[in-house]
N, C-alpha and C positions, 0 to 999 in steps of 0.2 A: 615825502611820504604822501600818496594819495588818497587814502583812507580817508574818510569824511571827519572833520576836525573835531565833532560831536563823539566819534566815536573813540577816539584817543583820551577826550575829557571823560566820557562813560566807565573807561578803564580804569582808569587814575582816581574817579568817584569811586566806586566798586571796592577798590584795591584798599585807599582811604579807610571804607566804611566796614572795611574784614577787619584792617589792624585795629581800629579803635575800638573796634567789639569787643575783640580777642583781649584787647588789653584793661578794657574795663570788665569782662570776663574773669579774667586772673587778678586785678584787684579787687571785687566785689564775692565771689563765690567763692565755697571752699569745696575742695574737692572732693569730688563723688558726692555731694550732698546737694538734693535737689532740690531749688527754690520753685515753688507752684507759681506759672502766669497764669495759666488759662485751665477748665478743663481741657487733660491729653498734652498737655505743654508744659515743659519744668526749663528753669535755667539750669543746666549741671554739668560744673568745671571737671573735661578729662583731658586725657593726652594720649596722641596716636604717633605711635611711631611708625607704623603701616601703612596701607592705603585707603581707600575705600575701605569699610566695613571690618576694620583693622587687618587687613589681608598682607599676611608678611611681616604683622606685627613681635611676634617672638621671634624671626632670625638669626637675633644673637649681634644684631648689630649693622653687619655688611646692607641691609635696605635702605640706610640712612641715605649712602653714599648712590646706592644703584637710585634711590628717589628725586635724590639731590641733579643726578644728572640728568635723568629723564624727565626732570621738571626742569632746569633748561634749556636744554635741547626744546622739548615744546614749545614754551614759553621764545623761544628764538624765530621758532618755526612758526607761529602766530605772528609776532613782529612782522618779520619779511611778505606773511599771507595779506594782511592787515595792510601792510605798505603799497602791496600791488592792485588791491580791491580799485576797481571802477565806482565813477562818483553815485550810479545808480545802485550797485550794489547794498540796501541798506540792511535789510534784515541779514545778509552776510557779514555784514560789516558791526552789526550789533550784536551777534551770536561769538563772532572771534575778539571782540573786546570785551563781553563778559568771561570768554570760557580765559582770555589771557590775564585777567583780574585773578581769579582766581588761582589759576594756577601759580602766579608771583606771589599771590597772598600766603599760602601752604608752602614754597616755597624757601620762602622771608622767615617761615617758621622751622622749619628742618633747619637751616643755616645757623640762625640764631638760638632755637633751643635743642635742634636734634629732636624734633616731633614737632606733632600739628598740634594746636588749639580747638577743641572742639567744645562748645556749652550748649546747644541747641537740643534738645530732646522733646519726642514726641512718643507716644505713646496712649493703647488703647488697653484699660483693664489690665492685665497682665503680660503686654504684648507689647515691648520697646523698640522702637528704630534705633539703628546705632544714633550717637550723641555725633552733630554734624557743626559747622560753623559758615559765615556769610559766603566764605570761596566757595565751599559746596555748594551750595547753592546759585551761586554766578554759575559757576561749573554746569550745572546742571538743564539750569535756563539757557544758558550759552546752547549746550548740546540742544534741546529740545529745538529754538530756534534753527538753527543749523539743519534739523531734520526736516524742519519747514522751509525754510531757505531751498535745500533740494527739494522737495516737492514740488515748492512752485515753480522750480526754474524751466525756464523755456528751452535749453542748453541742456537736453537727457543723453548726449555723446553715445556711445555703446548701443545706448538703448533703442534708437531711429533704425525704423522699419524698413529693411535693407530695398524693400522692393520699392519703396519712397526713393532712393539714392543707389541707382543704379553704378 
């Protein structure tokens, strides 16, 4: 696997530092009851059997499976990406090891409990973000990166000025 061997460790840190959240989450919190960090920050233990922003969460069950698999399949499809990446490739190579962190993270939690772990909560006055956890947030940064990654890339394919490349 050619991937930079930092970014193999990045995932497996990442991946790490979701379950051990998650799990001291579920032993320390009790559900739906929000412990105050900060202002706008609570810790508060829920469970998602949906997606993102519980999307697909009432179903009736069948999303477990349809998640289950389309978190592998991703999570496969990063591997093999991850594997091919050139040694310069780094912000590439750091956006596909967080967003695959995460995604095994969520995952690891469908499998084992039939839903995600979320305890993260932010909110403003009256105004709640859904309740999110560490993968989300790999997830997220992962993408962000990724979006940078293509910006900088020197490699715009499609995009080159046909009258440049006759």
């Amino acid at each position: 696997m050619s991937a930079p061997r930092w970014a193999w460790w990045l995932s497996g840190l990442t991946l790490a530092l979701d379950q051990a959240t998650k799990h001291l989450a579920e032993a320390l919190l009790v559900m739906h009851e929000p412990v105050p960090v900060l202002p706008s920050f609570n810790l508060t233990l829920t469970y998602n059997t949906g997606a993102a922003f519980s999307f697909l969460a009432g179903a009736g069950g069948w999303q477990r499976w349809f998640f289950l698999g389309l978190g592998l399949v991703v999570s496969i499809g990063l591997i093999v990406w991850l594997g091919r990446l050139k040694p310069g490739d780094r912000w590439l190579a750091a956006a596909l090891a967080l967003i695959l962190a995460g995604a095994v993270g969520n995952l690891i939690d469908r499998i084992l409990f039939g839903q995600v772990i979320d305890f993260i909560q932010l909110y403003y006055e009256r105004w709640y973000f859904p309740v999110f956890n560490v993968a989300d947030i790999a997830i997220n940064i992962g993408a962000g990166l990724l979006v940078f990654d293509s910006l900088l890339s020197k490699n715009t394919g499609s995009l080159k000025n046909p009258v440049d490349n006759p």
